[in-house]
C-alpha positions in Angstrom: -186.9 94.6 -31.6 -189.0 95.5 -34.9 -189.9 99.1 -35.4 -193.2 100.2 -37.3 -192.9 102.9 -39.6 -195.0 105.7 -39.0 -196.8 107.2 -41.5 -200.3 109.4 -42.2 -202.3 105.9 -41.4 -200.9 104.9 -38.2 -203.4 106.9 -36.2 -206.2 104.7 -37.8 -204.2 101.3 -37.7 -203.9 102.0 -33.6 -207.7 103.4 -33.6 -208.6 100.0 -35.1 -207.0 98.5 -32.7 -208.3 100.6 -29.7 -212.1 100.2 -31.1 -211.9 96.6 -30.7 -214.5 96.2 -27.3 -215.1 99.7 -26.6 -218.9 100.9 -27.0 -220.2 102.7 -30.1 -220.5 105.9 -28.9 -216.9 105.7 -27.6 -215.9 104.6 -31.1 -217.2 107.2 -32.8 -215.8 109.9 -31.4 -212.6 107.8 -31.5 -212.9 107.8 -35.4 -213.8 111.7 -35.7 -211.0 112.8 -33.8 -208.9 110.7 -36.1 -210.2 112.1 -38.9 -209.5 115.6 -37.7 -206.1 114.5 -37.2 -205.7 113.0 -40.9 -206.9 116.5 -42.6 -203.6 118.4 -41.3 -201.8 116.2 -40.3 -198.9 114.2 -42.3 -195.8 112.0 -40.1 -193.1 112.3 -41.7 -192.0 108.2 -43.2 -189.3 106.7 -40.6 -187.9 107.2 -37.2 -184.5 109.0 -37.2 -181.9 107.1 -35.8 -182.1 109.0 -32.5 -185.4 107.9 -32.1 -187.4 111.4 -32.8 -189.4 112.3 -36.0 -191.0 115.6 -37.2 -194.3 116.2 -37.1 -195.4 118.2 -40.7 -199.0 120.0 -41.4 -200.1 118.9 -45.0 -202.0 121.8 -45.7 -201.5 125.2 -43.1 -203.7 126.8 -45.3 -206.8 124.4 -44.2 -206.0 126.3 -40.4 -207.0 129.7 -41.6 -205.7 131.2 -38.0 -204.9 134.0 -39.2 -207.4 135.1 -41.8 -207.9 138.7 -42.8 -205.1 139.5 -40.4 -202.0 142.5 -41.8 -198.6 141.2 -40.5 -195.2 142.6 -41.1 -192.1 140.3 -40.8 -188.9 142.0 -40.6 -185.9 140.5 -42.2 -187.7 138.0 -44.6 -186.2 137.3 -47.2 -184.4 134.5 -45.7 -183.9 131.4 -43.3 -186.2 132.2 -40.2 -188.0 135.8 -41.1 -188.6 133.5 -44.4 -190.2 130.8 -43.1 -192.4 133.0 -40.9 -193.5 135.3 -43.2 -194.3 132.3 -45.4 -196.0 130.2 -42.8 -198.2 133.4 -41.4 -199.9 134.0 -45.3 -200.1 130.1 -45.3 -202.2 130.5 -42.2 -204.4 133.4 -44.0 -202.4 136.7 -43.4 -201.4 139.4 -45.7 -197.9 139.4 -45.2 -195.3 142.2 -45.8 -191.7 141.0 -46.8 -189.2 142.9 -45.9 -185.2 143.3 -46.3 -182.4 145.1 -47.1 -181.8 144.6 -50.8 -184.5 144.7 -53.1 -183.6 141.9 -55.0 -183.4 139.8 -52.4 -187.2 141.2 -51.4 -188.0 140.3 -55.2 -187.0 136.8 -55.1 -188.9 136.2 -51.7 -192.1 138.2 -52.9 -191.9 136.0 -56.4 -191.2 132.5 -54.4 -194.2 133.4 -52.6 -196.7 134.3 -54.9 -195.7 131.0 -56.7 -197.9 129.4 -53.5 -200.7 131.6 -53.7 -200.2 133.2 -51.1 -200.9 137.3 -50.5 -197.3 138.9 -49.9 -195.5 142.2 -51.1 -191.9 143.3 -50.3 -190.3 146.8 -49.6 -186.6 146.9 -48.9 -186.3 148.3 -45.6 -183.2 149.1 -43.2 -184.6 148.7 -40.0 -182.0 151.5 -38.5 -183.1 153.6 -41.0 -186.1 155.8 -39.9 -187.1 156.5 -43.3 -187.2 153.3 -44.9 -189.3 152.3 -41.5 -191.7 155.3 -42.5 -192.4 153.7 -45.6 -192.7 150.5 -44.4 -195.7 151.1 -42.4 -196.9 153.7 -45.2 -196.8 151.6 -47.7 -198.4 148.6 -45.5 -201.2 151.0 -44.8 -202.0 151.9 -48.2 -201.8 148.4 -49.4 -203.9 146.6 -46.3 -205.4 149.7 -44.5 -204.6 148.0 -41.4 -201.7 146.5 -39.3 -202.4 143.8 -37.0 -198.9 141.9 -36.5 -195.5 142.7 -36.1 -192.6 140.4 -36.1 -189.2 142.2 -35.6 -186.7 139.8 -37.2 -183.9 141.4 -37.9 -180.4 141.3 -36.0 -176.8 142.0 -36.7 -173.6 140.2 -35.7 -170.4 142.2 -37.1 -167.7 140.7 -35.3 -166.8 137.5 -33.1 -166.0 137.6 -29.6 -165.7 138.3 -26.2 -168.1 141.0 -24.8 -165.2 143.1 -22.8 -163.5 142.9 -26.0 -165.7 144.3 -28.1 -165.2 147.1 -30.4 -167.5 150.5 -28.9 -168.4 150.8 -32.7 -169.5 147.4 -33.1 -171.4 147.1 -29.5 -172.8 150.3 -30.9 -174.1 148.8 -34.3 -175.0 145.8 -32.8 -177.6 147.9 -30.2 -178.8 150.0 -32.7 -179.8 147.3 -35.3 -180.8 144.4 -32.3 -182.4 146.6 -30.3 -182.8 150.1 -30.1 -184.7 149.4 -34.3 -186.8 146.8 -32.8 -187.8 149.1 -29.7 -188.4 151.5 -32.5 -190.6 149.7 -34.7 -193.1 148.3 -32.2 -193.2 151.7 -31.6 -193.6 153.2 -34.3 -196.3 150.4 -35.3 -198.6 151.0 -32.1 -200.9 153.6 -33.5 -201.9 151.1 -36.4 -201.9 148.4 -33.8 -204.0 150.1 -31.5 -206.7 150.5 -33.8 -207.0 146.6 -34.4 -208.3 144.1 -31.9 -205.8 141.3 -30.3 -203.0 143.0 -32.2 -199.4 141.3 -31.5 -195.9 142.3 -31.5 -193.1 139.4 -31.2 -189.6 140.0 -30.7 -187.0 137.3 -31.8 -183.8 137.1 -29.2 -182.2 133.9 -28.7 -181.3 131.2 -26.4 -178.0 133.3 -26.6 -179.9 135.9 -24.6 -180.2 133.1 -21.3 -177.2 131.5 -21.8 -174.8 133.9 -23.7 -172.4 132.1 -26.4 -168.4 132.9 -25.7 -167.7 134.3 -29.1 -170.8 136.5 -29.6 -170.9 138.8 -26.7 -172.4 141.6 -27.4 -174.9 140.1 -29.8 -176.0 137.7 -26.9 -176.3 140.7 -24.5 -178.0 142.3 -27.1 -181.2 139.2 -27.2 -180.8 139.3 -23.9 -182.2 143.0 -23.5 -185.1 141.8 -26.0 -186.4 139.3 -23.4 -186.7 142.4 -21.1 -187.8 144.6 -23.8 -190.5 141.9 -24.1 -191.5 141.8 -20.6 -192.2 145.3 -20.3 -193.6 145.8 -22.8 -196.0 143.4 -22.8 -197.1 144.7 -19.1 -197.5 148.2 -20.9 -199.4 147.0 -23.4 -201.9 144.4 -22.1 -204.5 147.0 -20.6 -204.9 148.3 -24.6 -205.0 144.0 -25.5 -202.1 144.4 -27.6 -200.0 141.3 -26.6 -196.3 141.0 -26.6 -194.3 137.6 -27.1 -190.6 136.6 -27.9 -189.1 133.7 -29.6 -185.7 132.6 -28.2 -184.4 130.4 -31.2 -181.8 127.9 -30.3 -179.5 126.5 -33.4 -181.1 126.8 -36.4 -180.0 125.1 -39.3 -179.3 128.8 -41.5 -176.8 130.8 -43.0 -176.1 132.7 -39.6 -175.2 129.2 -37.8 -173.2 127.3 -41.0 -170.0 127.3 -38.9 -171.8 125.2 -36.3 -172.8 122.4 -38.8 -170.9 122.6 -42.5 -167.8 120.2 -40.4 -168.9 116.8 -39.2 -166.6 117.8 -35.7 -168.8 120.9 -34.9 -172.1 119.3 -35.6 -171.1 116.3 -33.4 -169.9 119.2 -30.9 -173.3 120.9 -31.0 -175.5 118.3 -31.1 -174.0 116.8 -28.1 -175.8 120.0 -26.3 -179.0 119.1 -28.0 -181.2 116.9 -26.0 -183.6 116.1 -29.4 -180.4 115.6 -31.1 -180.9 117.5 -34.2 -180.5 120.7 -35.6 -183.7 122.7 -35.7 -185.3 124.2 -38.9 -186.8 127.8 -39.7 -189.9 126.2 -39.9 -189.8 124.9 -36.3 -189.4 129.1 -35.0 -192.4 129.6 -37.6 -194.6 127.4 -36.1 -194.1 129.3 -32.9 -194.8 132.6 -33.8 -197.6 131.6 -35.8 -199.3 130.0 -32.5 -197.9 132.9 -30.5 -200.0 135.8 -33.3 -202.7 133.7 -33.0 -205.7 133.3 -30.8 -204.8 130.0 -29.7 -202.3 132.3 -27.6 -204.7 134.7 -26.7 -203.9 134.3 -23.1 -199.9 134.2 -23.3 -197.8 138.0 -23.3 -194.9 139.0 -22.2 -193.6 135.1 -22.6 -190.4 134.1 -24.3 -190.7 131.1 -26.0 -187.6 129.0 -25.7 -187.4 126.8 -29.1 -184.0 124.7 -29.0 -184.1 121.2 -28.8 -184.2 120.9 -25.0 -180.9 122.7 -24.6 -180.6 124.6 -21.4 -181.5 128.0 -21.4 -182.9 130.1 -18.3 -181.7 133.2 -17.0 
C-alpha cells in the first residue's frame, strides 16, 4: 500500500482534487478556507509508524488570542509551566515567569526575550506568602492589571503508597499542591475581578481520576484540584471569572524520566496510551491557551483530560 507524505501542501493537492466539477462559488470558498489553513498551519513531514502525526502552528503569534491580556504562570521555568508561559506571550500576553531559584527564572526570562516575546521573572515559593505578595505586587506595577492565572506548581517528595505515607510528606505535598494553589487564586481575585473574562486554571493530573500506585498522596492531592476547580468555578461564574483544569497525562519531562529513559518502561507505558506516544509540554500549552482564551468563553469548571486517550474518569 503507498503512503503520501503529508506536508504544508497537501491541503491544496486534495483541494485540487475536490474543485474538479464543483461550481465556482463552491470553489472559492474551498480555496479561502485553504488558505486560512496554510497561514498557521504547518504538518509535520511523515507519518509515525503508529500511524499518527502532530499537528504544529507555524506562527502562534499570527493568532493574537490573547492580546493585551496579564497572565501569571506558576512554576515556569521549565517542562510544562515553560511551554505555557511561552506559548500564552506567543499568543499576545504579558507573561510573568515564575520559580523557585532565580537563576533558573533568569535563564527562562533570557530564552524568552530571545523570541520577542513580553516576559519577566520573580522567584517565587508558592507556600511562601511573602514571595506570593510580591508576585502579584510586582505584576501589578509592571502590567497594572492581572487577567490570567495558571497555578503550575506541584511537589512529589517521596514514592509510594498513600496509607504509607509519611504525615510530613502528605503534609508538604497539601500545602505546596493545594492548599498554595487555593491560596493564590485567592489571593489573585481582587486583580481578577477588576478585569473582564478573567481565568484561573488549575493543573492536576490524570493521576487525580485514576491515581498511580507509587504516588499516593500526590495523586490524591490533583485529585482535590479537580474539586477545587469545580467549586470554584460555580463561585465564580456570576462575577465572569472562569475556572478550568488541565489533567495532564505522561508528559515527556523531567518529573516522568523514569517512565521513558529505559526502552522496557516506555514500551510498558505506551502500551496504556491509545495515541501511542508520549505527549509533549507543548501539547498541555495548547490547552490552556484555548482554555484562557475566548474561544472557551463558554467552558468553567471543566477539567480537561490531555493524555493520549488513556483512561481517566472518576
Amino acid at each position: 500500500m503507498k503512503t503520501m507524505a503529508i506536508n504544508a501542501t497537501t491541503p491544496f493537492i486534495f483541494a485540487s482534487k475536490l474543485c474538479k466539477g464543483l461550481a465556482p462559488l463552491t470553489q472559492a470558498i474551498l480555496a479561502n478556507h485553504c488558505n486560512k489553513f496554510r497561514s498557521i498551519v504547518t504538518i509535520n513531514q511523515g507519518i509515525s509508524k503508529n500511524r499518527y502525526y502532530s499537528n504544529t502552528i507555524a506562527d502562534y503569534s499570527a493568532m493574537k488570542r490573547l492580546e493585551g491580556k496579564v497572565a501569571i504562570v506558576t512554576a515556569s521555568t521549565d517542562g510544562i509551566g515553560f511551554a505555557i508561559a511561552k506559548r500564552l506571550a506567543q499568543e499576545g500576553a504579558n507573561v510573568v515567569i515564575s520559580s523557585r531559584k532565580q537563576n533558573n527564572v533568569a535563564k527562562a526570562v533570557e530564552e524568552l526575550r530571545k523570541l520577542q516575546l513580553n516576559v519577566i521573572g520573580l522567584k517565587c515559593h508558592v507556600g511562601d506568602a511573602q514571595d506570593r505578595k510580591e508576585l502579584f505586587e510586582e505584576t501589578i506595577r509592571k502590567y497594572g492589571k492581572l487577567n490570567i492565572l495558571v497555578s503550575n506548581a506541584a511537589t512529589n517528595p517521596a514514592v509510594g503508597g498513600v496509607l504509607s505515607c509519611d504525615e510530613k510528606v502528605w503534609d508538604k505535598i497539601f500545602d505546596i499542591n493545594v492548599k498554595s494553589s487555593y491560596l493564590l487564586a485567592k489571593e489573585a481575585l481582587p486583580w481578577l475581578r477588576k478585569e473582564k473574562n478573567s481565568n484561573i486554571v488549575f493543573v492536576s493530573s490524570i493521576a487525580g481520576y485514576d491515581p498511580f500506585e507509587l504516588l499516593g498522596a500526590y495523586s490524591v492531592s490533583k485529585t482535590a484540584l479537580i474539586g477545587l476547580t469545580k467549586a470554584a468555578a460555580k463561585e465564580l461564574a456570576p462575577e465572569g471569572i472562569r475556572v478550568n483544569c488541565l489533567a495532564p497525562g505522561i508528559i515527556k519531562t523531567k518529573f516522568s524520566k523514569s517512565l521513558y529513559e529505559s526502552d522496557t518502561a516506555k514500551e510498558i507505558v505506551l502500551g496504556k496510551i491509545p495515541i501511542q506516544r508520549l505527549g509533549l509540554p507543548e501539547d498541555m500549552a495548547g490547552v490552556v491557551a484555548f482554555l484562557v482564551s475566548d474561544d472557551a468563553s463558554y467552558i468553567t469548571g471543566e477539567s480537561i483530560v490531555a493524555a493520549g486517550g488513556m483512561t481517566a474518569r472518576l
